[in-house]
N, C-alpha and C positions, 0 to 999 in steps of 0.2 A: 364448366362445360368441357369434355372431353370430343377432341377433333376427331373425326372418322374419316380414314382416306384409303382407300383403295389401292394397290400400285399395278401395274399391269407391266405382267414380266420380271422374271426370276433370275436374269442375268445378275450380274457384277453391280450394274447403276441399280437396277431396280432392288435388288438385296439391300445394299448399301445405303439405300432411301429409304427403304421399310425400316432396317436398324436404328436413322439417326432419327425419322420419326416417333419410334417407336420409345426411343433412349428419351425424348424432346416429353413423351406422355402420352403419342395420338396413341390414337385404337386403330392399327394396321392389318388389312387384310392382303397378301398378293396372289394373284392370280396367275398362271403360268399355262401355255399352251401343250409344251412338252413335256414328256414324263419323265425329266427331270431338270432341277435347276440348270444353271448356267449359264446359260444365254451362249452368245459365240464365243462365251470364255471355257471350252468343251474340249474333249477326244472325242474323235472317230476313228474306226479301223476302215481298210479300202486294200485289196490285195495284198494281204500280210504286212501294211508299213502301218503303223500309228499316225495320226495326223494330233497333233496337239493345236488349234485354232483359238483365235483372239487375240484382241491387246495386250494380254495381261502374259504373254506367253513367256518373256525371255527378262521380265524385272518388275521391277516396281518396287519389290520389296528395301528397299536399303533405308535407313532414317532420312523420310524428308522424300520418300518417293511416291508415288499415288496409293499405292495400295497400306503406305504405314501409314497417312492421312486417313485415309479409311476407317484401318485398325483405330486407331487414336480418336474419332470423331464417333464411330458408331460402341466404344468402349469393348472391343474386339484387342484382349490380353497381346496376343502376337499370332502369326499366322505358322502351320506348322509346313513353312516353304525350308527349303535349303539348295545354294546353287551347284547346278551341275557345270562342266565344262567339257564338250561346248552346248551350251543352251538349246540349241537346236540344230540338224543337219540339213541342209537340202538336197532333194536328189533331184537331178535336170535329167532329161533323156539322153543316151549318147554322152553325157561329159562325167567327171568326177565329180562326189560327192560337195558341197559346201559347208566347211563348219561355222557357226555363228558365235567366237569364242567371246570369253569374257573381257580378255585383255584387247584392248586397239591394236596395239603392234602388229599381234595375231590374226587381226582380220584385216588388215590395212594390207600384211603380205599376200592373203588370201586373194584378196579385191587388186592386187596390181597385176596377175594374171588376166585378169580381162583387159587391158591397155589403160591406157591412160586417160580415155571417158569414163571408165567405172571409176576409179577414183573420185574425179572431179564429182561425180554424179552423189556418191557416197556423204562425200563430205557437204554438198549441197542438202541432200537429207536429213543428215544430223543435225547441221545447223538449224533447216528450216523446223526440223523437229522440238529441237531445244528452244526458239522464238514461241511456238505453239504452247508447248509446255507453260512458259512464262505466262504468255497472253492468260490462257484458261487460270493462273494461278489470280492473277488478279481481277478477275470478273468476282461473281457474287462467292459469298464465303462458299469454301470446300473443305472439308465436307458440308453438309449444309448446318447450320446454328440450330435453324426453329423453322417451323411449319412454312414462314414467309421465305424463307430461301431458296425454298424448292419450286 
């Protein structure tokens, strides 16, 4: 008997859940709201700047990063990413631009123009970000195995 599941939503998760179901044998339909995939892993434009929005914006891609777990679990060959530097800029009102570079050094010098709270602050993120990462890796298998994973 072949599973029938639904997915609701065309972002990053819900692609990714259609794929390994799909890869598993079910019969996947998704559903999607907007006229076109993505989810908040999208561009928009907004007064001549591009806004590139989501999680997935400034990595993933490396061996062993969420997005090559993806690749590797829904049988997705490799992705055609390639990194820029710097991955992102931000523009504040009134101040200079911020680049989001690839290397630490280069952002570390960046981030010590705001004193000595952005720092702390920074490295508080990272860390707590890196724990987070961990945690999610060992909850139920990722990508998911089989129907019961999901």
């Amino acid at each position: 008997m072949t599973v029938r599941v639904v997915v609701i939503g065309a972002g990053v998760g819900g692609l990714a859940t259609a794929a390994a179901l799909a890869r598993a044998g079910a019969d996947v339909e998704v559903l999607e709201a907007h006229v076109y995939p993505g989810g908040c892993a999208g561009t928009f434009y907004h007064q001549g700047y591009r806004f590139d929005a989501g999680a997935t914006l400034a990595g993933g891609f490396y061996p062993g990063g969420p997005m090559d777990l993806v690749a590797r679990g829904t049988g997705v060959a490799g992705w055609p990413a390639r990194p820029v530097d710097p991955a992102m800029v931000v523009h504040l009102p009134g101040g200079a631009p911020i680049p989001r570079w690839a290397g630490e050094r280069r952002n570390a010098e960046h981030r010590a123009a705001f004193g000595p709270g952005a720092a702390r602050f920074w490295r508080w993120q990272e860390t707590t970000a890196d724990a987070l990462w961990d945690l999610a890796l060992a909850l139920p298998p990722w990508p998911p195995q089989s129907p019961a994973d999901v």
